[in-house]
N, C-alpha and C positions, 0 to 999 in steps of 0.2 A: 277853690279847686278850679284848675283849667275848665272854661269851657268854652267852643264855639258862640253859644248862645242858651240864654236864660230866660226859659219862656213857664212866668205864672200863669196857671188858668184858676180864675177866682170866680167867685161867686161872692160879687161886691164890687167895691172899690177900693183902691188901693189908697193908704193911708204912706203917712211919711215915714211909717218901721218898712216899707218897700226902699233896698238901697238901690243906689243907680245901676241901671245895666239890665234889667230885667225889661222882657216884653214879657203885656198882662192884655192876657186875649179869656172873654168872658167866659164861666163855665156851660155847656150848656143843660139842655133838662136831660130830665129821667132818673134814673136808676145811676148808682156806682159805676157800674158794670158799662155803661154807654158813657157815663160821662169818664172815664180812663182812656175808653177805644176812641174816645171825642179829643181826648190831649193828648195822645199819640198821632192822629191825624192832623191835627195843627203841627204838631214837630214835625213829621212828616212832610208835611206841605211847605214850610217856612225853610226849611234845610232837608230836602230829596235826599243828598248821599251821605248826610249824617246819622251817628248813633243817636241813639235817644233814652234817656233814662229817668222816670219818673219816681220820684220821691213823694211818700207821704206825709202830712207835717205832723203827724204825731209822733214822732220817733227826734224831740230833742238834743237826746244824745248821741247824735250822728253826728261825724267828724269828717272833715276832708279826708284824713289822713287813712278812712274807713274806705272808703271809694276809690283814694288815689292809686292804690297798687293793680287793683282788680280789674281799674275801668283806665290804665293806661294804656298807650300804642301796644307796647309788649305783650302784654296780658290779653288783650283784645285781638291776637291773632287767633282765629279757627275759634274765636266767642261767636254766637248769634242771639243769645240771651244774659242776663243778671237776673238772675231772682235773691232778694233779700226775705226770709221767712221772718216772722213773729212768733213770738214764744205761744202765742192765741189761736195758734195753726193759721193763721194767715199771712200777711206779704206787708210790706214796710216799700219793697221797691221790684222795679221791674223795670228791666232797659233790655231794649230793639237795636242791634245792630245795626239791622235792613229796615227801620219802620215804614208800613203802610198801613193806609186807611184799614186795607183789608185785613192783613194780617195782625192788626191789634181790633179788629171785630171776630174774628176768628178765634182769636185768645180771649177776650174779655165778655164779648155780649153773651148773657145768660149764663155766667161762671157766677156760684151763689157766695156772695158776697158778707160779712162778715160771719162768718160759721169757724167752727175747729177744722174744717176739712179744706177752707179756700184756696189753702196755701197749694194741699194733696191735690187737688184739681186741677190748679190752674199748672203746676207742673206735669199733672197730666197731660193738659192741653199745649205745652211747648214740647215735651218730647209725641206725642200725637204727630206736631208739625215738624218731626225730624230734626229741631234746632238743639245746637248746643249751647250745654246753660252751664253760665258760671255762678255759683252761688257762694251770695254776700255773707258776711257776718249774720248772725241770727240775733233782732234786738228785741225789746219788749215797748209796742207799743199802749202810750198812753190812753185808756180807755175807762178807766175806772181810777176813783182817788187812790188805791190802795196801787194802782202803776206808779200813777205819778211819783207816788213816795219811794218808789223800786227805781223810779229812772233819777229822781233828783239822787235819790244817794248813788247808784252809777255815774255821776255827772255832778257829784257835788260843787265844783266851781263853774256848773254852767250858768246862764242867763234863768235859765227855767230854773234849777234850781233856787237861785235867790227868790225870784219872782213866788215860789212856791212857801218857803221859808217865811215869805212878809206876809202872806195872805192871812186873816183871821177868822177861823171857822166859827160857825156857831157850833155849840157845842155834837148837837144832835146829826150836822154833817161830820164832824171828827168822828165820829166813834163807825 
């Protein structure tokens, strides 16, 4: 999908499944919650008057084609947010029109972070700050074997799936 710029923030090192194009700036500590308000201030800082939208890599079955209508010029007039929900009641994605430092601490620092309610809160927290939210497709992030097996069969010809198909359980993990 189009973008300005492609900025990982990892916790590691990037290996050769990183493709070209990406800038990988370290994650840093703490909590979920400081380290999101942490990669929104790096996009921020690296591109001032661009959007920004953070993806979380559990959610495989996410397609350009998922993003591209929502998060085009068109679609993006009078947007100031994307929220993408989880079937888990929490968030898959979350994109800043305006990002700043401040305003993704504002939204993110102390939002309780994997619960059924993260998703109810942190939309709290963006209309709290009067923003308008576009909300993404709702997916199911992988969190438990019994996801994975929910997203590969959504995504039967994806990469994960295969990947998922070849692995060999012991027995006592299958069940």
């Amino acid at each position: 999908m189009p973008a300005g710029q492609r900025l990982l923030v990892l916790d590691g090192e990037p290996g050769s499944w990183l493709p070209p194009g990406w800038q990988v700036v370290p994650q840093t500590t703490g909590g979920l919650d400081r380290r999101l308000a942490a990669a929104f201030a790096h996009a921020a800082a690296s591109a001032p008057a661009a959007p920004a939208v953070l993806v979380g890599m559990d959610t495989p079955q996410l397609t350009a084609a998922m993003l591209a209508e929502p998060l085009s010029p068109a679609a993006r007039v009078g947007a100031d947010a994307w929220y993408g929900p989880a079937t888990d009641g929490g968030f898959w994605a979350l994109g800043l029109a305006r990002p700043t430092a401040e305003l993704a601490r504002q939204l993110l620092v102390g939002l309780p972070m994997s619960t059924s309610g993260t998703g109810a809160a942190l939309l709290g927290r963006l209309a709290a700050a009067g923003l308008a939210v576009t909300q993404l497709p709702e997916l199911t992030d992988v969190d438990t074997l019994p996801d994975a097996h929910q997203v590969a069969a959504a995504a039967p010809g994806s990469r994960f799936a295969g990947c998922l198909r070849s692995l060999v359980l012991a027995p006592e993990v299958a069940r």
